[in-house]
C-alpha atoms as one frame of an Amber mdcrd trajectory, in Angstrom:
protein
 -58.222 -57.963 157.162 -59.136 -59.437 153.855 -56.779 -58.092 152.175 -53.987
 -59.788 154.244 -55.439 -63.286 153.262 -55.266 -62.372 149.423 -52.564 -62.278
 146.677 -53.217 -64.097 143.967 -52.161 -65.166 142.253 -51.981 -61.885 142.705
 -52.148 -50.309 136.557 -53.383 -45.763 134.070 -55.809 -44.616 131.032 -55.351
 -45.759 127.638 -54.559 -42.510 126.957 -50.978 -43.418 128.756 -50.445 -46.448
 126.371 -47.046 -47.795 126.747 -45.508 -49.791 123.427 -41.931 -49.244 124.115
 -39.747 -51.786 121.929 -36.703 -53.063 122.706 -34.030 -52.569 119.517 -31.484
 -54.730 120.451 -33.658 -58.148 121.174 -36.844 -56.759 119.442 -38.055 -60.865
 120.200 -38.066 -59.734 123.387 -40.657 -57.014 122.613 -43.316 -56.825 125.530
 -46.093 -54.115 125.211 -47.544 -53.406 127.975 -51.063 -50.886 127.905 -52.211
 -49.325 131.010 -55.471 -48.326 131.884 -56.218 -45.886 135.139 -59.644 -45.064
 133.813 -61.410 -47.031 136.583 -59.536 -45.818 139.420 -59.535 -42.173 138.263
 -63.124 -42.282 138.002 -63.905 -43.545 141.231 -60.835 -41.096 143.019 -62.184
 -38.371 141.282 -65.112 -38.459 142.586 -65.465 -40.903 145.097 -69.231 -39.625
 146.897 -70.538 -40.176 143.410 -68.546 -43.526 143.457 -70.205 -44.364 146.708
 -73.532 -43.910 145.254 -73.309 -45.327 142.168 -71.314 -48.155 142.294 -72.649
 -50.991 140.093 -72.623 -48.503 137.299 -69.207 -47.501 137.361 -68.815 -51.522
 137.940 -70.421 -52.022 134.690 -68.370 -49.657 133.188 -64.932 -49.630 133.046
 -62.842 -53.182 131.908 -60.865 -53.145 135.025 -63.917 -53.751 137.277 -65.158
 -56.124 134.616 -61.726 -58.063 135.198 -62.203 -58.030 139.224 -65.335 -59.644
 138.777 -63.803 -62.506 136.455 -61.168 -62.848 139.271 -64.342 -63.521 141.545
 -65.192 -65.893 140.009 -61.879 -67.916 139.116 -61.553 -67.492 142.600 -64.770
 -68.694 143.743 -64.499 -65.820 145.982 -67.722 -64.262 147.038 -67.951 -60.407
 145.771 -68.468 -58.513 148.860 -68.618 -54.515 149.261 -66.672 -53.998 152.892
 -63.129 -52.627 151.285 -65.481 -50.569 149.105 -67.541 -48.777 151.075 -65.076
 -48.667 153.843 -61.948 -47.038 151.646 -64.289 -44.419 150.035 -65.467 -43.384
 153.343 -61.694 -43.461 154.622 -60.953 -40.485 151.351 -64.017 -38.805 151.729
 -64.321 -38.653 155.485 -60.976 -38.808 157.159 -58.218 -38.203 154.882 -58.841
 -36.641 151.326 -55.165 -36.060 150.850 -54.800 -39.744 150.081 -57.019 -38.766
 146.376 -54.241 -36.580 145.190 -51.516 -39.035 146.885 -53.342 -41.831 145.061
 -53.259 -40.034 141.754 -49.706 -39.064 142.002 -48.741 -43.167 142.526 -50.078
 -43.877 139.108 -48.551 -40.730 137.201 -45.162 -42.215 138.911 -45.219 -45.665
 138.007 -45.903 -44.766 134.929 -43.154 -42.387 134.515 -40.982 -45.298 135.754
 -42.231 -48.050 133.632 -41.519 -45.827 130.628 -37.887 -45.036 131.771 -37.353
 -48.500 132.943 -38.836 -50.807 130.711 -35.827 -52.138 128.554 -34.754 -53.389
 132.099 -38.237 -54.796 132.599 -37.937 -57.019 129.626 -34.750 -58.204 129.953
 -35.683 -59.169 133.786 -38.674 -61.275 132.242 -37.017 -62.469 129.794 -34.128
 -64.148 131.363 -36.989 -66.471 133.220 -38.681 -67.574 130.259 -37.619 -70.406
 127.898 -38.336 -68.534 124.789 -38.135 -64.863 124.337 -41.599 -64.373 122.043
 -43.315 -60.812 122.270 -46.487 -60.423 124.607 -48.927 -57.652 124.997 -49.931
 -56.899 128.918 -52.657 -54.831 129.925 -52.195 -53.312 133.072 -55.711 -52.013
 134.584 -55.755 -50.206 137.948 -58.506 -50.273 140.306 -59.932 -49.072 143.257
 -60.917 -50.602 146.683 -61.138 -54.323 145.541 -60.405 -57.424 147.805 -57.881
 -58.871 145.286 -55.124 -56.124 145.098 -53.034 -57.812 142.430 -54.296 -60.603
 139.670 -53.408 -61.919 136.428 -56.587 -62.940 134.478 -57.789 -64.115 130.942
 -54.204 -65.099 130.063 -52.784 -61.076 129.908 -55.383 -58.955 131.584 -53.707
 -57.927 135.187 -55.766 -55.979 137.714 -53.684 -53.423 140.497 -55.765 -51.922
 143.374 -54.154 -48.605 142.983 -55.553 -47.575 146.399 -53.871 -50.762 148.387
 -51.858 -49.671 151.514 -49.339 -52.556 150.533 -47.658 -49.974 147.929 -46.937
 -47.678 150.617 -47.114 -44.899 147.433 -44.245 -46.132 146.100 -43.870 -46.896
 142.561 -40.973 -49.512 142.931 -42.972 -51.221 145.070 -45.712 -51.162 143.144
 -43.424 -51.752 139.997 -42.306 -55.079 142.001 -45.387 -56.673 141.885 -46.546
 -55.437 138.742 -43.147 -57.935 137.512 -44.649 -60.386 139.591 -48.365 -60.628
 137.833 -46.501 -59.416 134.129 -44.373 -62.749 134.545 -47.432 -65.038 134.955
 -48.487 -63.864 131.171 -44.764 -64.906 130.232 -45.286 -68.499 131.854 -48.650
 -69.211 130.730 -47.355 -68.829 127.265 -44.638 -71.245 127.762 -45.824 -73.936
 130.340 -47.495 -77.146 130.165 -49.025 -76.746 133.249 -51.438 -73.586 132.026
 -54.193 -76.109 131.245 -54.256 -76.886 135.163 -53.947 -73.482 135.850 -56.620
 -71.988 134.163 -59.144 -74.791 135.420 -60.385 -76.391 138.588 -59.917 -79.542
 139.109 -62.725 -82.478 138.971 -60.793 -85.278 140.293 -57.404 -86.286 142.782
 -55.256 -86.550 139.754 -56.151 -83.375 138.228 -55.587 -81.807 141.821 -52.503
 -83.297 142.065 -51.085 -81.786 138.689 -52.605 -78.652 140.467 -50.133 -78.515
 143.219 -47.584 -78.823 140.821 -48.477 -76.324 138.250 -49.695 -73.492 140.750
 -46.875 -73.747 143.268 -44.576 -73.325 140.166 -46.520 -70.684 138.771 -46.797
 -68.957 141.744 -42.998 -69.485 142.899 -41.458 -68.461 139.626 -43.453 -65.377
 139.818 -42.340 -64.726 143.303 -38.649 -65.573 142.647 -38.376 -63.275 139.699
 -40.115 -60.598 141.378 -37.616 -61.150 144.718 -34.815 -60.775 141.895 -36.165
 -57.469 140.639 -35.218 -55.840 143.726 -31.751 -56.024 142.796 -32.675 -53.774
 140.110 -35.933 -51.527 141.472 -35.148 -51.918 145.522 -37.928 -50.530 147.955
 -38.122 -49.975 151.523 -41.497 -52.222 151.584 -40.776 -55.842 150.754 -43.323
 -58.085 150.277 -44.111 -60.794 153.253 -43.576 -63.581 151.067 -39.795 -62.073
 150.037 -39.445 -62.009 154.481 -40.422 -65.138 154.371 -38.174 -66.213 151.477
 -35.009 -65.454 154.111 -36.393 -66.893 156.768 -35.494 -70.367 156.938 -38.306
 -72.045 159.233 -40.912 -70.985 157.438 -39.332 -71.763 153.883 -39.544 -75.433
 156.336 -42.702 -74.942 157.112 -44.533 -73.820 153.364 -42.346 -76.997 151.824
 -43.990 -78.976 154.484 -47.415 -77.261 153.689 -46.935 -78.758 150.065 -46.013
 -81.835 150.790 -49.046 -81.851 152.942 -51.511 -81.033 150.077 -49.696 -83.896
 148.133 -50.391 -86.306 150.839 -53.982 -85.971 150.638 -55.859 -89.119 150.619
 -56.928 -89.481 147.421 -61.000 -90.671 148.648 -61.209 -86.851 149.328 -63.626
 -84.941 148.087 -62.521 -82.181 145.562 -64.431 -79.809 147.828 -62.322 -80.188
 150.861 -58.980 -80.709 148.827 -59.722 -77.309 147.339 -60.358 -75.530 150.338
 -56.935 -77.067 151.592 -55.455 -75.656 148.819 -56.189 -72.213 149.384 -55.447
 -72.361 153.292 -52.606 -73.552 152.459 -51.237 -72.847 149.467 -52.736 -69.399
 149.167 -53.282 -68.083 152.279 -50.627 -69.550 154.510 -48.435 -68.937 151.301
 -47.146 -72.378 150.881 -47.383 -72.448 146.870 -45.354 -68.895 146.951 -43.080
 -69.642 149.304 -41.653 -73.086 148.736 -42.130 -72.799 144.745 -39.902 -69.478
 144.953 -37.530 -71.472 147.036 -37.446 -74.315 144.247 -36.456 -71.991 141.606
 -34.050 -70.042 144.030 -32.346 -72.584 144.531 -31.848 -74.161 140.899 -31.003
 -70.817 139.898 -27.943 -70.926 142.419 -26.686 -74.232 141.748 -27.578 -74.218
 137.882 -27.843 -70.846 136.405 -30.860 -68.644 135.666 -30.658 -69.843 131.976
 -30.909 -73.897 133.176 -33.810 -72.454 135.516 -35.491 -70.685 132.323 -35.432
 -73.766 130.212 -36.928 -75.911 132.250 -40.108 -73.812 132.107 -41.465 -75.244
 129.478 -41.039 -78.903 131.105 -43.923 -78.284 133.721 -43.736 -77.883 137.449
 -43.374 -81.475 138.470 -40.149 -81.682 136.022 -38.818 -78.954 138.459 -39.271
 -80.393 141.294 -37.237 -83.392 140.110 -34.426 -81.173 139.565 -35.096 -79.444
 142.652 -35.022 -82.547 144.296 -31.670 -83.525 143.148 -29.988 -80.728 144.841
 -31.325 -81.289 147.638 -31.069 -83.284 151.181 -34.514 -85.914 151.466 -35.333
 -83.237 154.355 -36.144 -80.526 152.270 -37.690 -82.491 148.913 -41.044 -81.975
 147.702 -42.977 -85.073 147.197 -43.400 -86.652 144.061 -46.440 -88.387 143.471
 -47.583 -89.941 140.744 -50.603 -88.310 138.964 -52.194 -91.038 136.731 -53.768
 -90.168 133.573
């Protein structure tokens, strides 16, 4: 059940590099590089993988990347989805190795044939169209099944039932967590981001900043199923169309923001992720924000405002708006 708590914000072997450019908008160019090794090692074998795994840990970048997501997290690295998925392929169904295998051959096939559309996608949400690099790493039986790391690193647990082995599915979140590298190159907010905060201002910025971060990743990846639909949605897109709980994560913010500010940072954390995180307020709401300027303003009014920082966003959701359905603003004082 871990794995339903976790998303956080959040694929092949080098050998499979991708650097397809873009000739018409070559500033548009994104590379992305994916790297299977890890999972391949571990589906290939997976009794040795059982036996030997802080070597194999130790080994391959996109276990190295897991553990760095441990530790942004400040989530404890535990062994239960480990030991229990390896025993689920060797013990009771070792058809899900090849099925496993043939998921990462077919996204990808379809990242290669699709990724002009990719870009474009991305780059119609960010405020300026500079080239990235992405590396995509896929995994094997980790708690996190899909993170963004060290500003371009992502990690995809290849062996997650959420994909349902189906590369658009897959492909959807993989434009989730490939837009976060687009944002944190363009926002203000990154700095708030990429570090926990010490005291109730700094937290405050922090609702901002993720929620945005989060919901503009979400939004864009709820638009990419216009282009790459699958029969397996993610909750949070459910949720998107459901309008009580769209109520209920803007009220989750607004909660967060109305947290007394003689707090500790401890507990205001841990609200965070309960909240934010786990109930999937930060998603949820911030993907509503940005849905919603998008309708009444234009994807190109949404883009450009990127670069202002999540609080600026708010303001203009806020305008659009009846009081009912605003996100605070609260002052965070230098």
């Amino acid at each position: 059940m871990i794995r339903s708590l976790v998303l956080l914000l959040s694929l092949l072997s080098m050998m499979m590099c991708v650097h397809i450019r873009s000739t018409d908008q070559p500033e548009q160019d994104v590379k992305i590089v994916f790297d299977d090794s890890a999972a391949r090692c571990v589906l290939e074998d997976p009794a040795r993988a059982l036996a030997e795994r802080d070597s194999i840990w130790d080994a391959f970048e996109g276990f190295r990347i897991t553990r760095v997501w441990h530790e942004k997290s400040s989530y404890p690295v535990t062994w239960e989805i480990w030991e229990r998925g390896l025993n689920r392929f060797i013990n009771d169904d070792t058809t899900l190795i090849g099925r496993s295998l043939e998921l990462a051959d077919n996204l990808r096939k379809l990242e290669n044939r699709e990724h002009e559309t990719i870009e474009r996608h991305l780059a119609a949400y960010l405020p300026e169209t500079a080239a990235f690099d992405a590396y995509v790493y896929l995994v094997a039986f980790t708690v996190p099944y899909a993170f963004c790391v060290e500003q371009n690193k992502i990690g995809i647990d290849l062996t997650a039932d959420e994909w349902y082995f189906d590369p658009e599915c897959l492909l959807n979140i993989m434009i989730h967590e490939l837009y976060h590298v687009g944002y944190k190159l363009n926002s203000p907010d990154r700095e708030y981001i990429n570090a926990d905060p010490t005291n109730y201002q700094e937290y405050i910025r922090l609702n901002y900043a993720y929620m945005l971060s989060e919901g503009l990743a979400t939004h864009v990846g709820y638009k990419a199923l216009d282009l790459f639909p699958t029969e397996h949605e993610h909750e949070d897109y459910k949720m998107l169309r459901d309008g009580n709980k769209v109520k209920a994560a803007i009220a989750g913010v607004n909660g967060l923001l109305s947290m007394p500010a003689d707090e500790s940072i401890d507990n205001l954390l841990k609200q965070a992720w309960d909240i934010g995180v786990t109930s999937r307020a930060y998603y949820v709401a911030g993907a509503h924000v940005c849905g919603t300027i998008e309708e009444k303003m234009g994807a190109e009014y949404l883009s450009g405002l990127v670069a202002e920082g999540g609080r600026r966003i708010v303001e203009e959701y806020n305008v659009l708006v009846p009081p009912d359905e605003q996100i605070h603003l609260v002052v965070a004082q230098p």
